[in-house]
C-alpha positions in Angstrom: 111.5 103.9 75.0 112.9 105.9 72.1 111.7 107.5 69.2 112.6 107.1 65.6 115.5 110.2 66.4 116.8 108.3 69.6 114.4 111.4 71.5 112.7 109.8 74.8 109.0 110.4 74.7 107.3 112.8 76.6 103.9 112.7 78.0 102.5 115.6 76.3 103.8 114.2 72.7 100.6 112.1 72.1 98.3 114.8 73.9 99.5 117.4 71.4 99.4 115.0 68.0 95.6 114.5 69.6 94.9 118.0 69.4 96.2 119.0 66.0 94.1 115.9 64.9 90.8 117.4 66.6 91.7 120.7 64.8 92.1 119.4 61.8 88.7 116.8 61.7 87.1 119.6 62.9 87.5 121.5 59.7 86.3 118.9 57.7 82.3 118.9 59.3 83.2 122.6 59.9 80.4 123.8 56.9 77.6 121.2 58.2 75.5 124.3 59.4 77.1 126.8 56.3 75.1 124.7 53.4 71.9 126.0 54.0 73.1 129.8 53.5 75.0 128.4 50.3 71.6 126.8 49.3 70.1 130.7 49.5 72.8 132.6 48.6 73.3 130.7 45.4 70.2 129.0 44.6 71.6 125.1 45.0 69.3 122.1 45.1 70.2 119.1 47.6 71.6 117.6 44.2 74.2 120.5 44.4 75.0 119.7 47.8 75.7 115.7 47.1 77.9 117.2 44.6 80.2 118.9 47.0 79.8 116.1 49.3 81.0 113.6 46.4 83.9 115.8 46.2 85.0 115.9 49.6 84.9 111.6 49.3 87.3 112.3 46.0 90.0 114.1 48.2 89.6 111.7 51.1 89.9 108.3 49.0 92.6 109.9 46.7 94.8 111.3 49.4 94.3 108.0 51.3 95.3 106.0 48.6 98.2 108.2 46.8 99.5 108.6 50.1 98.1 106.9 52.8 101.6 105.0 53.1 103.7 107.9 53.0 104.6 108.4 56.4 106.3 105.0 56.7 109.0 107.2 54.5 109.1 110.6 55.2 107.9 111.2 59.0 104.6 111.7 60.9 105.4 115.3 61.4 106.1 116.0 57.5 102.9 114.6 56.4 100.3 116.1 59.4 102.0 119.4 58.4 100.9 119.2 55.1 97.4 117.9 56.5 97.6 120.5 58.0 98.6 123.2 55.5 95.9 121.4 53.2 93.5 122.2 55.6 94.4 125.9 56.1 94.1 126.3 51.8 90.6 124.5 52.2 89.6 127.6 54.7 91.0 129.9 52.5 89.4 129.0 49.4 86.0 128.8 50.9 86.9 132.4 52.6 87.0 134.0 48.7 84.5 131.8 47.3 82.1 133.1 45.3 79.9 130.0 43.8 80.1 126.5 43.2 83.6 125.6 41.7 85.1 127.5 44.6 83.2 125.1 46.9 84.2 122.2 45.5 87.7 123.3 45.4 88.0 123.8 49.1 85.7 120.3 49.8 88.3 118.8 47.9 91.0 120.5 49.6 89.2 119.3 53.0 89.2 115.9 52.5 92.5 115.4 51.0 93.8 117.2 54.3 91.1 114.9 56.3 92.7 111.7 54.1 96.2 112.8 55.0 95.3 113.0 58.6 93.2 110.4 59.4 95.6 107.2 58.9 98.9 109.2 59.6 97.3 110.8 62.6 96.0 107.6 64.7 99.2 106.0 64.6 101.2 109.2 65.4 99.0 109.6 68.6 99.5 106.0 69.7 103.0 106.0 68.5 104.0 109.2 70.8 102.1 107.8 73.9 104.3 106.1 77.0 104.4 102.9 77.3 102.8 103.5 80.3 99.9 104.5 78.4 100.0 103.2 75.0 96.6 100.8 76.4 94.8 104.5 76.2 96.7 105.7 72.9 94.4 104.0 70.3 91.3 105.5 72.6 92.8 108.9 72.1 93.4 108.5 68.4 90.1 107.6 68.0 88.5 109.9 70.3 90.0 112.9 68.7 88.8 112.1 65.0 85.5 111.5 66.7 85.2 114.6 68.7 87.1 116.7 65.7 84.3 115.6 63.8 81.4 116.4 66.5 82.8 119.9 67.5 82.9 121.5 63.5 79.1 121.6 63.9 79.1 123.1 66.9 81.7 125.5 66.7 79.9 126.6 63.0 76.6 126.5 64.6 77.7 129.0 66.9 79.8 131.5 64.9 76.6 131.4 62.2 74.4 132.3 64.7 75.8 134.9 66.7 78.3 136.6 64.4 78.5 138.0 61.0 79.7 136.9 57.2 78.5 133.3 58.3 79.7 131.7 55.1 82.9 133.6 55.5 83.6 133.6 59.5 83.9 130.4 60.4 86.7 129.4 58.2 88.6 132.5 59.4 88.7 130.7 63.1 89.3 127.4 62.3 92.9 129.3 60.5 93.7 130.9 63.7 93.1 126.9 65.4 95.6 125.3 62.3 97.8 127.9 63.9 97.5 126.4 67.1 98.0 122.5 66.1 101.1 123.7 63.7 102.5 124.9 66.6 101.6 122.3 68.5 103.4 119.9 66.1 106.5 121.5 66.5 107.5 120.3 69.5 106.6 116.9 69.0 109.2 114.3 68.1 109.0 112.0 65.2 107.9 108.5 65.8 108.6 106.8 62.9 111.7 104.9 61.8 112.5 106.5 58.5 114.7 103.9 55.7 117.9 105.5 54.5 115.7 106.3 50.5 112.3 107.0 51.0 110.3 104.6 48.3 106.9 106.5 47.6 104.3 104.4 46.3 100.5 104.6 45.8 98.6 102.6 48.9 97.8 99.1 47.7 94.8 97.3 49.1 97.4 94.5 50.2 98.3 93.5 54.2 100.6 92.0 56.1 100.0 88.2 56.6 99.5 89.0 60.6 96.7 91.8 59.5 94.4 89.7 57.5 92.2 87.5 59.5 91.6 90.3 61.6 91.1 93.1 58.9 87.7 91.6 57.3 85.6 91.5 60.7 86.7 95.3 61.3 86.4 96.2 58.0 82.4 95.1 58.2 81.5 96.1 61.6 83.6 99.8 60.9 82.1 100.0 57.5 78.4 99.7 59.3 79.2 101.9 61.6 80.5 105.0 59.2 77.2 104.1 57.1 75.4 105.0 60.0 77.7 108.1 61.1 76.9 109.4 57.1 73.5 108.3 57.5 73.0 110.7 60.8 75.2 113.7 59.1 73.3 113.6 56.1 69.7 113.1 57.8 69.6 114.8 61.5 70.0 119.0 60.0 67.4 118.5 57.4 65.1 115.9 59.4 65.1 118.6 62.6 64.6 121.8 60.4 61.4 120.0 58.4 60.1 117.2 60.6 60.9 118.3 64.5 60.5 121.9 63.7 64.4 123.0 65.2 65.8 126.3 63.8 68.5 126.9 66.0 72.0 126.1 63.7 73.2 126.1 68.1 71.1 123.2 68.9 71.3 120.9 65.7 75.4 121.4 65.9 74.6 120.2 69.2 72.6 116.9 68.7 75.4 116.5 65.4 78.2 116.6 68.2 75.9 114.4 70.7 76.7 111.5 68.0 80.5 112.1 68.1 80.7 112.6 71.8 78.5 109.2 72.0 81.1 107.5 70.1 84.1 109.0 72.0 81.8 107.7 75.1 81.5 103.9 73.6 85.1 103.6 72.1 85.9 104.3 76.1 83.4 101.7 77.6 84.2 99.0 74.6 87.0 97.6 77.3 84.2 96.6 79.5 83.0 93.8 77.3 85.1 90.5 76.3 87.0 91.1 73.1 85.0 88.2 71.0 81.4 90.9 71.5 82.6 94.1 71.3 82.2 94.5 67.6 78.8 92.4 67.7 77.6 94.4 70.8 78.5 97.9 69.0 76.1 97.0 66.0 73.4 95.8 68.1 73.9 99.7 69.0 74.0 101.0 65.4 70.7 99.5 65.1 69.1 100.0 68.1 69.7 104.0 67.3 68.4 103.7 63.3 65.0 101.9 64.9 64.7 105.1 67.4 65.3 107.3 64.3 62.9 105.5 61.8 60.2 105.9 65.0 61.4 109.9 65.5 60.2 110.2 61.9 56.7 108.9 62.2 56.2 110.7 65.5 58.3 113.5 65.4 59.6 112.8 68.6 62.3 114.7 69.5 63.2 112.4 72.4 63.8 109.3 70.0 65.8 111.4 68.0 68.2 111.8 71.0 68.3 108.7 72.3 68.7 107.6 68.6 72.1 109.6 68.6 73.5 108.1 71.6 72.9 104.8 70.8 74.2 105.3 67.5 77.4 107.0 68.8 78.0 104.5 71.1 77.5 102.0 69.3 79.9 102.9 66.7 82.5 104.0 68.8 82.8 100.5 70.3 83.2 98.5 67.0 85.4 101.5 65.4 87.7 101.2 68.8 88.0 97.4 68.7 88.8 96.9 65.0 91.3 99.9 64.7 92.9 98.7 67.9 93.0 95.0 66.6 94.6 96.1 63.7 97.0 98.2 64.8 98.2 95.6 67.3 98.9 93.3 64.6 100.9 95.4 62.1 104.7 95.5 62.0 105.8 98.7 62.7 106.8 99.0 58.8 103.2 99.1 57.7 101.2 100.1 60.6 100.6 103.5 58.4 99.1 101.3 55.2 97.0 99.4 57.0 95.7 102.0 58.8 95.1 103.7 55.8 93.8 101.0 54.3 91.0 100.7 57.2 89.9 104.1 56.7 89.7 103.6 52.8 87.2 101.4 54.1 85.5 103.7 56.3 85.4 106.9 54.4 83.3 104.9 51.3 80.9 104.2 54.0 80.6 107.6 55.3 80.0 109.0 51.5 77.3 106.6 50.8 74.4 107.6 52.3 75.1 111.4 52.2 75.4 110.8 48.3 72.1 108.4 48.4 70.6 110.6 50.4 70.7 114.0 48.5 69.5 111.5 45.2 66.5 110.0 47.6 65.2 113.9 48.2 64.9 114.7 44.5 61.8 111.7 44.2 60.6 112.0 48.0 61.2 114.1 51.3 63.1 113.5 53.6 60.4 111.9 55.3 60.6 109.3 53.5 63.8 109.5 52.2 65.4 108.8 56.2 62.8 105.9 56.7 64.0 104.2 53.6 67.5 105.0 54.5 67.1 103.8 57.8 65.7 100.1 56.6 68.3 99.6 54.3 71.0 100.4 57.0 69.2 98.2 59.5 69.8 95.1 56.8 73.5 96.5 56.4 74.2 96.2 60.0 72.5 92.8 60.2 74.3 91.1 57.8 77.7 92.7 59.0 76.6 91.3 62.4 76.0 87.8 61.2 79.6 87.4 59.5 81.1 88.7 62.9 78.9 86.0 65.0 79.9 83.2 62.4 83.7 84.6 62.5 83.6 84.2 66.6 82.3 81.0 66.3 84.6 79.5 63.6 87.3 80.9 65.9 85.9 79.5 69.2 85.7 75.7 66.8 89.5 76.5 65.7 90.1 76.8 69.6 88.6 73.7 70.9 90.2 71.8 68.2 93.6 72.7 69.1 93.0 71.7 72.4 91.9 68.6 72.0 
């Protein structure tokens, strides 16, 4: 099969578009365990920190929505090298920052490189995968936003700990990795079919006839899950420093990444299970994890905490994998970019929410309090998303019978 230049694929193609997406998601989570020496170092309230987080859901939803469609018209590789290049200015600006507007110019930085990345990205990985293979592609593209995300805790839980300039440091490696997926893109052929004039337009919230009976079922069961991916960001550092008594930045990157590798875990076993109750069986996961999170807060039980994560993870990973891959089946080649785009416009509101609620909750209670609440009122979010997917299965199955009969 041939790319968009007439360039066979190769094998390694998709693997290395994976890897520069990994690098790059990676960035974006990459302060997670850096707030808490901004909170000393400059005095900043959890209002402050909402604040940054609010402006890191700016650059996302702008770039996704100025841009998102851009790559239809001027390449994959153009615009992951300037999600990339995006990415490498957020580092540097948080390298020579000195206080707050600094921050929120390289949060904003950060997420316009993550919105750039995230829609462009996943097709460009399933795009550059065999034929052979392209059954795996969508699980790759997933898998490496997923584990991009999991590993910047980690990686900055490690380089705060055991190295100096902590608010400095860990922005200086993830450069040297932008480096790496740079070069890795260089060798990888473009996959789209460019027009002759490239039209740029903003993204419009509007899809394909093929895409839209399937895009409201992902929408919901994704949007539930990224609430719940926000929900756990937002909560699990604060609620194991105060409420489980952790103090190692090592192990809470760890139990951050145990959510992402979780996912990564259920977008891989989603295959297992008939297509109609894959989305329906990953939020009975989403709310099995917030029930064992709401009772780690009572008890402080470290074990529920854990098993929380991973049946959060997985949970999420299985309706994120099956509504992305649904999706992406049914959009012409044309728009595939949009709608992908459009998906994560979706997603990306979700994942702001309860980090934004969250830092609002802690200035009237703690974060006690502030997780159980947060944890009820995702439990009724998941429900509800839930029953529309069980009612959509069953309208289907009815629309089945009757052309049959």
């Amino acid at each position: 099969m041939q790319t968009a230049s007439g360039t066979p694929r190769v094998f390694p193609a998709f693997l290395l578009v994976a890897l520069a997406f990994l690098i790059n998601m990676m960035g974006t989570t990459l302060p997670t365990e850096v707030y808490r020496y901004y909170q000393a170092a400059y005095g900043f309230t959890p209002a402050t920190i909402t604040v940054i987080f609010a402006v890191y859901a700016i650059g996302v939803l702008g770039a996704l929505l100025l841009v998102g469609n851009w790559s239809d018209q001027l390449g994959r590789k153009r615009m992951l090298t300037c999600g990339l290049i995006a990415s490498a200015a957020s580092a540097l600006v948080f390298i020579v920052s000195t206080g707050l507007p600094g921050l929120m110019m390289a949060r904003l930085l950060s997420g316009v490189s993550a919105g750039i990345f995230t829609g462009t990205a996943t097709v460009a990985v399933i795009e550059a995968a065999p034929a052979r293979l392209r059954h795996r592609a969508t699980l790759a593209a997933t898998a490496s936003n997923m584990l991009g995300l999991g590993c910047g805790p980690v990686l900055s839980g490690l380089i705060v700990e055991y190295l100096p300039a902590p608010m400095r440091t860990p922005y200086a490696v993830h450069i040297v990795l932008i480096a790496i997926a740079l070069l890795a893109l260089r060798s990888v052929p473009e996959t789209a079919h460019l027009p002759a004039q490239a039209k740029l337009r903003m993204q419009r919230i509007a899809l394909p006839r093929p895409v839209r009976g399937a895009f409201v079922p992902a929408a919901l069961s994704g949007f539930a899950g990224f609430v719940v991916v926000g929900f756990f960001t937002a909560v699990s550092p604060q609620l194991m420093r105060t409420v489980l008594g952790f103090h190692s930045d090592v192990t809470i990157g760890l139990v951050v990444f145990l959510l992402f590798a979780s996912s990564a875990a259920g977008q891989a076993a989603q295959s297992l299970l008939a297509p109609s109750w894959r989305l329906p069986a990953g939020c009975i996961g989403l709310i099995a994890g917030l029930l064992l999170v709401a009772l780690s807060t009572i008890d402080a039980a470290s074990g529920a905490l854990l098993a929380g994560t991973v049946f959060a993870g997985l949970g999420q990973g299985a309706s994120f994998r099956s509504g992305l891959g649904e999706l992406t089946a049914r959009s012409p080649a044309d728009a595939r970019a949009g709608v992908t785009s459009a998906y994560f416009v979706v997603l990306y509101v979700a994942l702001s929410l309860p980090i934004i609620g969250l830092g609002i909750a802690t200035q009237r209670t703690d974060i006690r309090h502030a997780t159980l609440l947060f944890a009820a009122g995702t439990i009724v979010l998941v429900i509800v998303a839930m029953g529309f997917l069980l009612l959509g299965n069953r309208d289907t199955r009815l629309d089945a019978n009757a052309a049959g009969e």
